[in-house]
N, C-alpha and C positions, 0 to 999 in steps of 0.2 A: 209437388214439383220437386226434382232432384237437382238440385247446384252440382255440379260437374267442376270440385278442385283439383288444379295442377298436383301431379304425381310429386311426389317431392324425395329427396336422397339428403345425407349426410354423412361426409368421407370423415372418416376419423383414421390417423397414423401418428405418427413422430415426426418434431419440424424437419430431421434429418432425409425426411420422404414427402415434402411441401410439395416438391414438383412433381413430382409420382401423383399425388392428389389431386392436384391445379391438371393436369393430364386427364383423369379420373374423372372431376369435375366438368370440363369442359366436354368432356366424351359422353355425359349425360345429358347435359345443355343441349349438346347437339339432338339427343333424340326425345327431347323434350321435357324430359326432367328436370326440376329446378332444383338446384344446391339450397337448403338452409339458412346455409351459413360459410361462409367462405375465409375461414381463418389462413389461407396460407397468402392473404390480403396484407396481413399485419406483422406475419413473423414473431420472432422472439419477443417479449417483450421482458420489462424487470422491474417497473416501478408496483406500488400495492395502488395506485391506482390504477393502471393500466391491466395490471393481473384480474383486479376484481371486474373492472368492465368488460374484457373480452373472456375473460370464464362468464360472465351472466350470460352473454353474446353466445358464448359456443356450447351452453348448457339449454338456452331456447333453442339453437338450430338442431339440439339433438333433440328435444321435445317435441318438435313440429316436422320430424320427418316423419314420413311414410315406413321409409327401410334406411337400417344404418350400415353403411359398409367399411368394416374395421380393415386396411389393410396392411397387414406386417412387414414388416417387423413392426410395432408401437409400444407404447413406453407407459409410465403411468397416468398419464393421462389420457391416454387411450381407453386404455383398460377401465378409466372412473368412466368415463362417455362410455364404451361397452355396457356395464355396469348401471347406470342410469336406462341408457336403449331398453335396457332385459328387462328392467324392474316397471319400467313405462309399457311394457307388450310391445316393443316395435320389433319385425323383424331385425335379424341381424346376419350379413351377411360374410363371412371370413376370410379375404383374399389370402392366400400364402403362396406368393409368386416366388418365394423363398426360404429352405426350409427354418422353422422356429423351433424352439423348445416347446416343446407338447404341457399344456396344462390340462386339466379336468375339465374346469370350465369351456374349453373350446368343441369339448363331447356333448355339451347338455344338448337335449331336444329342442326343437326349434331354432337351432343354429343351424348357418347353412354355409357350410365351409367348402371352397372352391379352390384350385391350383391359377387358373387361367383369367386376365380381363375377359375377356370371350363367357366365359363360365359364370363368371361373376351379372356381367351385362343380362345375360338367357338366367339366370336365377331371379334378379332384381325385376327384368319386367315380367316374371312367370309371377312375383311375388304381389305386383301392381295391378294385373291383371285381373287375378285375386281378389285383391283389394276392392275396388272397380266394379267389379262383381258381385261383391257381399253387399256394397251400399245402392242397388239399383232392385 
């Protein structure tokens, strides 16, 4: 018998694009995808307790996605959540709805770098589909 789990996503950017995220977020909720992890809940934070519990928090939502969708501009902690994504096999998905600085890393294989939400959307569920499919 096959358990049939929820599709799952993990927005990763810079708090300076929270909202662009919570946007993001909500825009896959809507088509039934469930967020992770919902760090733009919490904002900024500054104390070392608060740091250590919402990195454990936003280091499980990147482990328990399905597909991680980096959107730029992001900053270094994007790039560690990218980074973990890669090293864990989750797909990973590249919004640049504006242009960035070109890294290497953003060329490897199995990167799926998109200009458009629309692109992004038609990549993620081409990638769930997938998914869905290998375990049936």
């Amino acid at each position: 018998m096959v358990i049939m789990t929820k599709d799952t996503i993990y927005v990763g950017t810079s708090l300076h694009n929270a909202k662009r995220a919570k946007e993001l977020i909500t825009r896959f909720e809507e088509l039934g995808i469930a967020c992770t992890y919902d760090w733009t809940q919490h904002g900024q934070v500054y104390s070392q307790k608060e740091l250590t519990e919402y990195g454990i928090a936003e280091e499980r939502g990147v482990s328990e996605a399905d597909v991680f969708l980096c959107v730029f501009p992001g900053r270094c902690g994007t790039h560690f959540e990218m980074g973990l994504a890669r090293g864990l096999g989750i797909p990973i998905v590249l919004l640049e709805e504006e242009l960035v600085e070109q890294k290497t890393f953003y060329y490897l294989p199995g990167l799926y770098r998109v200009k458009t939400e629309e692109q992004a959307i038609t990549t993620i569920l081409t990638i769930l589909r997938q998914k869905n499919v290998d375990i049936h």
